[in-house]
C-alpha positions as CSV (number, residue, x, y, z in Angstrom):
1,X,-12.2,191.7,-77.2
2,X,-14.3,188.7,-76.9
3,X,-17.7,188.9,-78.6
4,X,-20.8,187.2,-76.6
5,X,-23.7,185.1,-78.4
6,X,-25.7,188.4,-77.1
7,X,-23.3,190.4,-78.9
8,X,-24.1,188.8,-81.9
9,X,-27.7,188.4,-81.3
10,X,-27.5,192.1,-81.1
11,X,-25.7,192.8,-84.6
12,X,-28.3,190.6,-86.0
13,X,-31.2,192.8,-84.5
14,X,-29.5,195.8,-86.2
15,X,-29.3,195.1,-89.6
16,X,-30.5,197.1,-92.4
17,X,-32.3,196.7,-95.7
18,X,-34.6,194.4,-97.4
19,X,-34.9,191.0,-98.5
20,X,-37.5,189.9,-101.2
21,X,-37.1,186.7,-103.1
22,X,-37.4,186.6,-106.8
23,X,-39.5,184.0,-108.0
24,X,-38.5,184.4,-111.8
25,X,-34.8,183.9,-110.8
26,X,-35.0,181.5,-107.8
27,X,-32.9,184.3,-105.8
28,X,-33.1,186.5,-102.8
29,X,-32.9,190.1,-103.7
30,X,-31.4,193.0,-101.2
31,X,-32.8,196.8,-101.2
32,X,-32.8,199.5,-98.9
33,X,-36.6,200.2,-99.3
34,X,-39.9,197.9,-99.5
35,X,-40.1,200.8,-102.9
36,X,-37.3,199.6,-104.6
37,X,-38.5,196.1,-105.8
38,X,-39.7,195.2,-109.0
39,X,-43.0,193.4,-109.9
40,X,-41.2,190.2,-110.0
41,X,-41.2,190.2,-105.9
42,X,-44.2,189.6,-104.0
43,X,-45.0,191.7,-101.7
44,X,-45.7,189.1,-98.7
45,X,-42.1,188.1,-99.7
46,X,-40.4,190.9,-98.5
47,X,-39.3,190.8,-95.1
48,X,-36.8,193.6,-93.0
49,X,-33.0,191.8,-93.5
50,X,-33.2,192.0,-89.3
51,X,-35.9,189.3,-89.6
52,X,-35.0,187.5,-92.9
53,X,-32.0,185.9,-91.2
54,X,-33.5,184.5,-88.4
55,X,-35.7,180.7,-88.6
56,X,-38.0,179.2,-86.6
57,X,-37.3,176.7,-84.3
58,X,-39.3,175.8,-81.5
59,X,-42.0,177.6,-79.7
60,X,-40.9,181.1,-79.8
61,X,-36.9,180.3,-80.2
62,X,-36.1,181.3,-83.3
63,X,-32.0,180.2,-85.1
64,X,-29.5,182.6,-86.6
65,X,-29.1,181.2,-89.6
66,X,-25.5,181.2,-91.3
67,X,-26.9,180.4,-94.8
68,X,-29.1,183.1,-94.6
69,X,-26.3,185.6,-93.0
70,X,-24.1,184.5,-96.4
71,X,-26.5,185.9,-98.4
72,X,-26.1,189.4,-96.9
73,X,-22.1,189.0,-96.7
74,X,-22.6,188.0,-100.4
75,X,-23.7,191.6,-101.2
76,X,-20.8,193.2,-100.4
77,X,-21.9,195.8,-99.2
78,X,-21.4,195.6,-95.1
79,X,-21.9,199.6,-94.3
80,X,-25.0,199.6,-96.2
81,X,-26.4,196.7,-94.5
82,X,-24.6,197.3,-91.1
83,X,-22.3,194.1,-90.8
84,X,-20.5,194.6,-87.9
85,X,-17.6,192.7,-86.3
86,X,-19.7,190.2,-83.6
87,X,-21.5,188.8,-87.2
88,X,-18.2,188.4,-89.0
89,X,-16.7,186.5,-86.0
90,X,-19.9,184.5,-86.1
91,X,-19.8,183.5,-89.2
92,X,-15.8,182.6,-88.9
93,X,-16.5,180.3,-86.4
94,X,-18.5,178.2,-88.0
95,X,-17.1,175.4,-85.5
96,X,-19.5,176.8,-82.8
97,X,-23.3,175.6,-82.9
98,X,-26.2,178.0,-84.4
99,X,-27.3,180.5,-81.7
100,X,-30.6,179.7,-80.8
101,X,-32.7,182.8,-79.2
102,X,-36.2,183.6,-77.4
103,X,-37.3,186.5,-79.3
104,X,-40.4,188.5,-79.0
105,X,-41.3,192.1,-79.8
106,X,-40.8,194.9,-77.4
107,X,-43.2,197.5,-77.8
């Protein structure tokens, strides 16, 4: 099965949980609800983990960033977070360029 740079775009856009940085530490923190952080994480710091691992780049294209996809894979935790296959393989090839996306919400 070959996975598409839409495929993974897709993955991406599912993912589950939070990420809040910890000042006190220096480190990014994963939960499964804005609830579960301590007083030690801002609350502007706390961002869905759908949105954390995407950058800005240019106008409205935004980069999947791998550094910021490690830091999920980090966790361990892949059901929880719903890693799926198209980001695995995207992070394995780490010989192909960053996927760079126009993304905008859909209401």
């Amino acid at each position: 099965m070959s996975i598409t740079s839409a495929a993974i775009c897709v993955a991406a856009d599912e993912l589950k949980g939070f990420v809040g940085f910890n000042a006190k530490t220096g480190r990014y923190i994963v939960r499964f609800s804005e609830d579960s952080f301590g007083l030690d994480i801002p609350d502007g710091s706390i961002v869905p983990c759908n949105e954390f691992v995407w950058l800005p780049f240019e106008g409205d294209l935004m980069t999947l960033d791998r550094s910021r996809l490690a830091l999920l894979f980090e966790q361990h935790i892949d059901d929880r977070l719903n890693i799926g296959e198209p980001l695995r393989v995207y992070m394995r090839r780490s010989d192909l360029p960053a996927i760079t996306a126009q993304r905008r919400i859909v209401a």
